[in-house]
C-alpha positions in Angstrom: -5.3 -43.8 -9.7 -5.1 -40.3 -10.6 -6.1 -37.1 -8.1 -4.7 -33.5 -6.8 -2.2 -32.6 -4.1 -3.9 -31.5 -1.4 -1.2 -31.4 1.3 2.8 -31.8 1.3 4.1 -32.3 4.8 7.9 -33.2 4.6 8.2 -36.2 2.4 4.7 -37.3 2.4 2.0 -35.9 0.2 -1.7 -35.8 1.1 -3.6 -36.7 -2.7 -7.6 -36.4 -2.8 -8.8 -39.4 -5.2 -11.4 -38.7 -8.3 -13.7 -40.9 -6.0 -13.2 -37.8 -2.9 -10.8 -40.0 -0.8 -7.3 -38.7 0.4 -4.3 -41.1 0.7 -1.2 -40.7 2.3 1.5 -40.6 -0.4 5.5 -41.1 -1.2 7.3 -39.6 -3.9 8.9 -42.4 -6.8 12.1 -41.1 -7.8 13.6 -37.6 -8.3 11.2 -35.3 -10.7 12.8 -32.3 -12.5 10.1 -29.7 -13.4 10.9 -27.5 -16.6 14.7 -27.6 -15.4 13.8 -25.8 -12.3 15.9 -26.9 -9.2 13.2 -26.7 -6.6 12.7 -27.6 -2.8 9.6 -28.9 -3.6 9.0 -31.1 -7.2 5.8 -31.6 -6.2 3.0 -28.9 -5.3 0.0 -28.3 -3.8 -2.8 -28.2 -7.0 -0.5 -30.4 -8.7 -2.2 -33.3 -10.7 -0.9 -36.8 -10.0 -1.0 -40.2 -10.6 -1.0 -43.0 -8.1 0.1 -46.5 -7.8 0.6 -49.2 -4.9 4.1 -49.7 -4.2 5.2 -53.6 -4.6 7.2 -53.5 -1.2 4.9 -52.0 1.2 2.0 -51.8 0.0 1.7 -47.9 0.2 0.8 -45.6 -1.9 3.5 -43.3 -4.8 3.5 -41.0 -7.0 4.5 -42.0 -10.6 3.8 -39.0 -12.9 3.1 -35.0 -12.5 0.7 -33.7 -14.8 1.6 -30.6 -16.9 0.9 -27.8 -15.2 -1.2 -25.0 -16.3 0.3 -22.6 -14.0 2.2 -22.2 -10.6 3.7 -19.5 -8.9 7.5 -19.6 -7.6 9.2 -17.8 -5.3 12.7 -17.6 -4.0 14.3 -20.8 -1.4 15.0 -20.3 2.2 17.4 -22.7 1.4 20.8 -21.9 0.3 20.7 -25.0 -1.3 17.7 -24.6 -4.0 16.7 -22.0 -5.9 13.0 -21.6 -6.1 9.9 -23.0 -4.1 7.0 -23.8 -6.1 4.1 -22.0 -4.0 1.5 -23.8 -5.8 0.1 -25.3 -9.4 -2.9 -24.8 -11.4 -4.5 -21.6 -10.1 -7.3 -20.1 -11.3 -6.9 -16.3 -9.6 -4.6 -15.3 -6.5 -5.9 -13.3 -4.0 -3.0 -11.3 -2.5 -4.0 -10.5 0.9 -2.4 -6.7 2.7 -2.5 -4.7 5.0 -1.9 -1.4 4.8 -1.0 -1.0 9.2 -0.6 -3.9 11.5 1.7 -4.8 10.1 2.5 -2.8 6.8 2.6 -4.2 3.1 4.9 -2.2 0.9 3.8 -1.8 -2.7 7.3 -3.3 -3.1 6.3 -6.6 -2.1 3.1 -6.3 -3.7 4.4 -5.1 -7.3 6.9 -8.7 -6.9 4.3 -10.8 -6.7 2.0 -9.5 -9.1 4.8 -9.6 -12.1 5.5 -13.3 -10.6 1.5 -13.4 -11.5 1.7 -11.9 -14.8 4.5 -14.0 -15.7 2.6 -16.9 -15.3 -0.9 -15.4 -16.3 -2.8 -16.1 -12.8 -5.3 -13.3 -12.4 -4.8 -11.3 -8.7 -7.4 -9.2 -6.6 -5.9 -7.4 -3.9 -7.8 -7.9 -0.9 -7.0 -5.0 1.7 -8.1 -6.7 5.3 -8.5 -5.3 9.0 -10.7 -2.5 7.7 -12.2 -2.2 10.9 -8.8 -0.9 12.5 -8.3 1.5 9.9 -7.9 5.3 11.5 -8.1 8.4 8.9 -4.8 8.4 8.0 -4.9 4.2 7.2 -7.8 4.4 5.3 -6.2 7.2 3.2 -3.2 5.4 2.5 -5.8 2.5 1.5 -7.6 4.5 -1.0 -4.3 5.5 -2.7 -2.9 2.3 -2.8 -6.3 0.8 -4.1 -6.5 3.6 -6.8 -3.4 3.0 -8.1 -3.8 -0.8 -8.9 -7.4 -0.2 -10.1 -6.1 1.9 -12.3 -3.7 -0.7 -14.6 -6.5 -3.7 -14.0 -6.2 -4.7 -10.8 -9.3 -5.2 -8.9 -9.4 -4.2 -4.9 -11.9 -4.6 -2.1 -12.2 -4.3 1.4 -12.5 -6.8 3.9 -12.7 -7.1 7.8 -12.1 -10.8 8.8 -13.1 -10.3 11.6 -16.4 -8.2 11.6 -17.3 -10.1 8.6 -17.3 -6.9 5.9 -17.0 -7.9 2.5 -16.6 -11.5 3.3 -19.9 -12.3 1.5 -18.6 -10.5 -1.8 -15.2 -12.5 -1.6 -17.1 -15.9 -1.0 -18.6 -14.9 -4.5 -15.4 -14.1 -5.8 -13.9 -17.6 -5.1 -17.0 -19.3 -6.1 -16.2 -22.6 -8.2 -12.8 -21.2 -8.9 -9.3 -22.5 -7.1 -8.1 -19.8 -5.3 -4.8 -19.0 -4.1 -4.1 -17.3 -0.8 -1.2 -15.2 -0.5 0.8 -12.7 1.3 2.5 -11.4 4.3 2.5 -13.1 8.1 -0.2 -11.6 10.4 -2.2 -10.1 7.0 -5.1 -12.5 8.3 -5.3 -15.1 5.8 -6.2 -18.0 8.1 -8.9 -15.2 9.6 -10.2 -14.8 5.9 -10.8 -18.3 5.5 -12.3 -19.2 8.5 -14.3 -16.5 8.3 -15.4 -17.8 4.4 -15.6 -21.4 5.7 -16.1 -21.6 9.7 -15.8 -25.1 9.9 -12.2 -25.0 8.7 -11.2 -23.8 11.8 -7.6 -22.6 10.9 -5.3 -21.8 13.9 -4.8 -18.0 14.0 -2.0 -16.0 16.3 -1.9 -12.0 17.2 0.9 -9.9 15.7 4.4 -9.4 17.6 3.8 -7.1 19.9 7.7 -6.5 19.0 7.6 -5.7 16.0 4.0 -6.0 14.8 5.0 -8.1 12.1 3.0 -11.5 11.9 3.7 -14.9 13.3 4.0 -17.8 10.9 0.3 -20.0 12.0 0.0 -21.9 8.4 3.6 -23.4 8.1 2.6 -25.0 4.9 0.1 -24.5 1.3 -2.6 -26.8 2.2 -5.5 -27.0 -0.4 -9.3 -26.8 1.2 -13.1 -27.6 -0.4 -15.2 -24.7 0.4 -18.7 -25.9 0.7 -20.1 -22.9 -1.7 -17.6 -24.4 -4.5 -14.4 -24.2 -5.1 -11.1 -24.7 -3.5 -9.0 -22.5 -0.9 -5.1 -22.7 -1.2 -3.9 -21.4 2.3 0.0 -20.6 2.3 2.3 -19.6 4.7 3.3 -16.0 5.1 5.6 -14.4 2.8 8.6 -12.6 3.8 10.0 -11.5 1.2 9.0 -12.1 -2.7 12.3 -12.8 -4.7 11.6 -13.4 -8.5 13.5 -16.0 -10.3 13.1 -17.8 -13.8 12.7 -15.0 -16.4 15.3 -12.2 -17.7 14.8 -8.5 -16.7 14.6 -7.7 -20.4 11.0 -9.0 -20.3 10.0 -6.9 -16.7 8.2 -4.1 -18.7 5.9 -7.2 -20.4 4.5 -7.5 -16.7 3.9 -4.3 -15.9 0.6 -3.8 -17.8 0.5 0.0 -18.1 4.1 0.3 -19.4 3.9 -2.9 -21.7 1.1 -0.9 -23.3 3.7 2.3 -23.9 6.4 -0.4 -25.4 5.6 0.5 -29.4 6.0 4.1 -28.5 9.6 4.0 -26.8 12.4 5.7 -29.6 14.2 2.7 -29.5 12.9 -0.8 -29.5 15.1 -2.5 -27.0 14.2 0.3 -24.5 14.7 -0.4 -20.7 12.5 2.9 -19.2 15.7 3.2 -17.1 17.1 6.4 -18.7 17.1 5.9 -22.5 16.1 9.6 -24.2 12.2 9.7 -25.6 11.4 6.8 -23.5 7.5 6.9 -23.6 7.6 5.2 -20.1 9.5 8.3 -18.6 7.0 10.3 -20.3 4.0 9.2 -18.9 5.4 9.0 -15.8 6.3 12.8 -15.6 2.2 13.2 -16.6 1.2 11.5 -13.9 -0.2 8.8 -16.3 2.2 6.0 -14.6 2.1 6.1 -10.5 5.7 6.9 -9.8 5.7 4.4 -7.1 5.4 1.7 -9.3 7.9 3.2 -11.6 10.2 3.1 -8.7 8.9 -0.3 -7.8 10.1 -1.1 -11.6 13.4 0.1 -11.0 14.4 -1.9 -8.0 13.2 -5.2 -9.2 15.2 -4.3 -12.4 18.5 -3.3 -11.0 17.9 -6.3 -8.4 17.1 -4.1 -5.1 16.2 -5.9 -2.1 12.9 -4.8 -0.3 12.8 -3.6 3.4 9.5 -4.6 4.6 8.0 -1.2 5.2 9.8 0.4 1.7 6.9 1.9 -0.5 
C-alpha cells in the first residue's frame, strides 16, 4: 500500500491511502534521511509505503519516498538538530503580521533563504488588514515593496472580514500549500476562513505580550474542497537555518546572487571586501539595506529578537 502523511502525532502517523482512506500507522525501524539527524524522519507530505505488520496486525511504514523538497528548521530539542517542517511542497505561503504581534524581516529573510535553498516558491501573505492604523499600513507597504521588488509576490488578507481570501483560495488552487509563520499571525483563521468546514481551533494574542499562543501544536495536511491540499504548522518562534555553508548565503538572496559576476573578487562575501558590487548597490539604493543587514546577521550567525527589523 502506498499513500502521503497526513498527520504525525507522537509515534503514530496518520497516512491517506491511494483509494482516499487514512490508517493509523507505526514507524518500521530507524530511517536516516540524507544524513540529517532529525526529530522527525518522517514528515507530513512525505510519500510512503505501507504494510500489515505480522504480530499485530497493524499497519507500518516500510519505505520513504524521495523527496522533492522539504523545509527544515532548527530542534527544540537539545538532542537533534533539525525538524523537518514538511515534504514535497509546491509553494509556502509565509503568513505576517506587521502589529499584533510583529514579524521582523529578520525572521522573514530566514525562512525565505531556507525556501530558496530548497527551491519552494513563497508569497507573503500580510493578514489582519482590517486592524491596520496609518502608521501599520505604511510599514506594510514598505515591507511589501521591498520583497516585490527581488520576486516575491505580497497580498493582503483579513481572515477575519474575509478580504483577499477569495484571491488566496485561487492561489492554492490544485497546488499543496504550506502554511507558515509566527504564533497568533492567524494561520488557523486563514484556513478556516479558505475552508469553513475545517473548523481549526483558534486563540486571541497574549494580552502580555501580544505574541501568539501555540493553537496548531502540530503540521497536519488538509483537502480543500476547491483542490488542493493545506499544510497547517505550528507557530514559528524563531527560524534557525541548518544544512548548507554560509559561503552559498548570497545564492539565496536573489538580488545579490544576480550582482555575484560583478564582485572584484570571485570568492567575495559582500561583508567588506573593496569593489564588492553588493556594497555598491546597496549604497544606490538598488539593494534594501534591511535585507543587507538581514544578510549580515544570518552570515555572522546573529540571533533574532522577535521585533529586530
Amino acid at each position: 500500500m502506498e499513500g502521503i502523511v497526513v498527520k504525525s502525532v507522537g509515534s503514530s502517523y496518520f497516512v491517506t491511502l491511494t483509494d482516499g482512506r487514512t490508517v493509523d500507522c507505526k514507524l518500521k525501524g530507524v530511517f536516516r534521511i540524507r544524513g540529517l539527524k532529525a526529530t522527525n524522519p518522517v514528515a507530513v507530505g512525505d510519500r510512503v509505503t505501507l504494510q500489515e505488520s505480522e504480530r499485530d496486525g497493524g499497519n507500518v511504514i516500510t519505505k520513504i519516498h524521495d523527496r522533492r523538497n522539504y523545509i527544515i528548521r532548527k530542534s527544540t530539542k537539545l538532542s537533534k538538530a533539525v525538524h523537518i517542517i514538511a515534504a514535497n511542497i509546491d509553494q509556502a505561503i509565509l503568513v505576517v503580521t506587521m502589529a499584533y504581534p510583529r514579524t521582523s524581516t529578520g525572521f522573514m529573510d530566514r525562512f525565505l533563504v531556507t525556501a530558496e535553498a530548497y527551491k519552494i516558491p513563497v508569497h507573503i501573505v500580510f493578514n489582519k488588514c482590517d486592524l491596520h492604523i496609518e502608521e501599520v499600513d505604511e510599514m506594510v507597504r514598505e515591507v511589501s515593496e521591498m520583497y516585490e521588488r527581488i520576486g516575491y509576490p505580497c497580498m493582503n488578507v483579513s481572515a477575519l472580514e474575509g478580504t483577499g481570501i477569495e484571491e488566496l483560495a485561487q492561489l492554492m488552487k490544485g497546488k499543496t500549500s504550506l502554511f507558515a509563520g509566527h504564533s497568533g499571525v492567524g494561520k488557523s483563521a486563514l484556513a478556516n476562513a479558505l475552508e469553513p468546514g475545517l473548523e481549526l481551533r483558534t486563540d486571541d494574542l497574549s494580552t502580555f505580550s501580544m505574541k501568539g499562543k501555540h493553537t496548531t501544536t502540530f503540521a497536519e495536511m488538509y483537502h480543500l474542497s476547491f483542490g488542493g491540499f493545506l499544510i497547517d504548522t505550528p507557530g514559528i518562534k524563531e527560524f534557525g537555518l541548518v544544512d548548507f555553508y554560509k559561503e552559498e548565503l548570497t545564492h539565496y538572496f536573489p538580488e545579490m546572487f544576480a550582482l555575484l559576476t560583478q564582485c572584484k573578487y570571485h570568492n567575495c562575501t559582500h561583508t567588506g571586501e573593496p569593489d564588492c558590487a553588493v556594497v555598491r548597490a546597496v549604497d544606490a539604493g538598488e539593494i534594501h539595506p534591511l535585507r543587507y543587514q538581514n544578510y549580515l546577521n544570518i552570515y555572522f550567525g546573529r540571533e533574532f529578537d522577535e521585533t529586530e527589523n
